[in-house]
Steps between C-alpha positions, in 0.01 A plus 500: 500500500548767707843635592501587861466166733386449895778225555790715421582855406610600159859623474626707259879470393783562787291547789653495804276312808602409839283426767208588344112298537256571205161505450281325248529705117825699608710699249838604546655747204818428354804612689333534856604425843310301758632454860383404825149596370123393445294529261152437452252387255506630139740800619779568212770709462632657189881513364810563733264513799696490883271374781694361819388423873115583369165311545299582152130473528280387217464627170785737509582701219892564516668762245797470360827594697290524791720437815288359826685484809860629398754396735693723746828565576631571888511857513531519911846277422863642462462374117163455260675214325501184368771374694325530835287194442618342170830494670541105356515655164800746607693272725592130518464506884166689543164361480148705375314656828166312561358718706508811216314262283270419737415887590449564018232242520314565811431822342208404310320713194159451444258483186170514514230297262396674174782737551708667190832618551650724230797494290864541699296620822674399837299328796741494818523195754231541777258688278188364412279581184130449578243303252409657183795790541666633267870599457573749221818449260827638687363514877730399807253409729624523907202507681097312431294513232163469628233252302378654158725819525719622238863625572771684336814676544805478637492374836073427358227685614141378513339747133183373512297174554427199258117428635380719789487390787179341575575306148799407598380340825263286347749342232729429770211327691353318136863389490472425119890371495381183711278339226604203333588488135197353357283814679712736320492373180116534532511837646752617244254667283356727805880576622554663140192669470334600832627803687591417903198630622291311279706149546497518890127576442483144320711345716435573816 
């Protein structure tokens, strides 16, 4: 029987979720935050993961400790603090403000399909990592990651690319991450053992 399911995702012990829509065979590792966030088909996330105000594409591979979409404080105010807009918390009289809640989650990260995003690496709100990227262990990423590129660094830097470029476009165009279940079962043994240029040549 297998473990992963497409009628609800598999959580491990004190997840935190708020918010959230899931996919079908979803994985969410133990201690890991969800808010205000989508994620699609078979995408998982390992241990202590933090993903907020984010829209996950499909068959994301998450690291553990990674961080998508980290909230921010107001640095143009008098005060970066708390009390500005969790005043209810502070104060009998004083309500949360709406409208600083409103601004976090407009501020959308994006994740690409088939993308891999490396242990305790930071993706910022309003960034978006393109298919088949990948983000190496301990990156803060602040601006794009084009499709199929690798980045690193602190703030990440495009290093080199996954596929080139021409390979790259026709994956995105096959679109592999649309095919239904049964398909990939049966086109398992290819995925392990074929090398992109010689799958898209069979699948085209």
């Amino acid at each position: 029987m297998p473990r992963l399911s497409p009628d609800a995702p598999y959580l491990h012990p004190e997840c935190e979720i708020t918010e959230t829509t899931f996919g079908r065979y979803c994985e969410i590792g133990r201690g890991s935050r969800i808010a205000h966030a989508r994620i699609g088909d078979y995408s998982y996330c390992d241990r202590y993961a933090d993903i907020a105000n984010a829209h996950i594409g499909k068959f994301a591979n998450i690291a553990s400790f990674a961080r998508i979409g980290p909230t921010d404080h107001p640095m143009e105010r008098a005060s970066l603090h708390h009390f500005l807009y969790r005043s209810g918390d502070y104060w009998d009289d004083a309500e949360a403000d709406p409208d600083f809640f409103a601004r976090r989650r407009a501020r959308i990260a994006t994740i690409g399909h088939d993308t891999w995003i490396g242990h305790n690496a930071i993706v910022r709100p309003e960034v978006t990592v393109g298919d088949g990227a990948v983000v190496a262990a301990g990156a803060v990423v602040t601006r794009d990651i084009a499709p199929y590129e690798i980045a690193a660094g602190i703030p990440a830097r495009p290093m080199r690319r996954r596929l080139p470029e021409p390979v790259a476009d026709r994956m995105r165009a096959l679109a592999w991450w649309d095919w239904d279940h049964a398909t990939l079962r049966a086109r398992l043994p290819d995925f392990r053992a074929l090398s992109a240029e010689a799958f898209l040549e069979r699948y085209e």
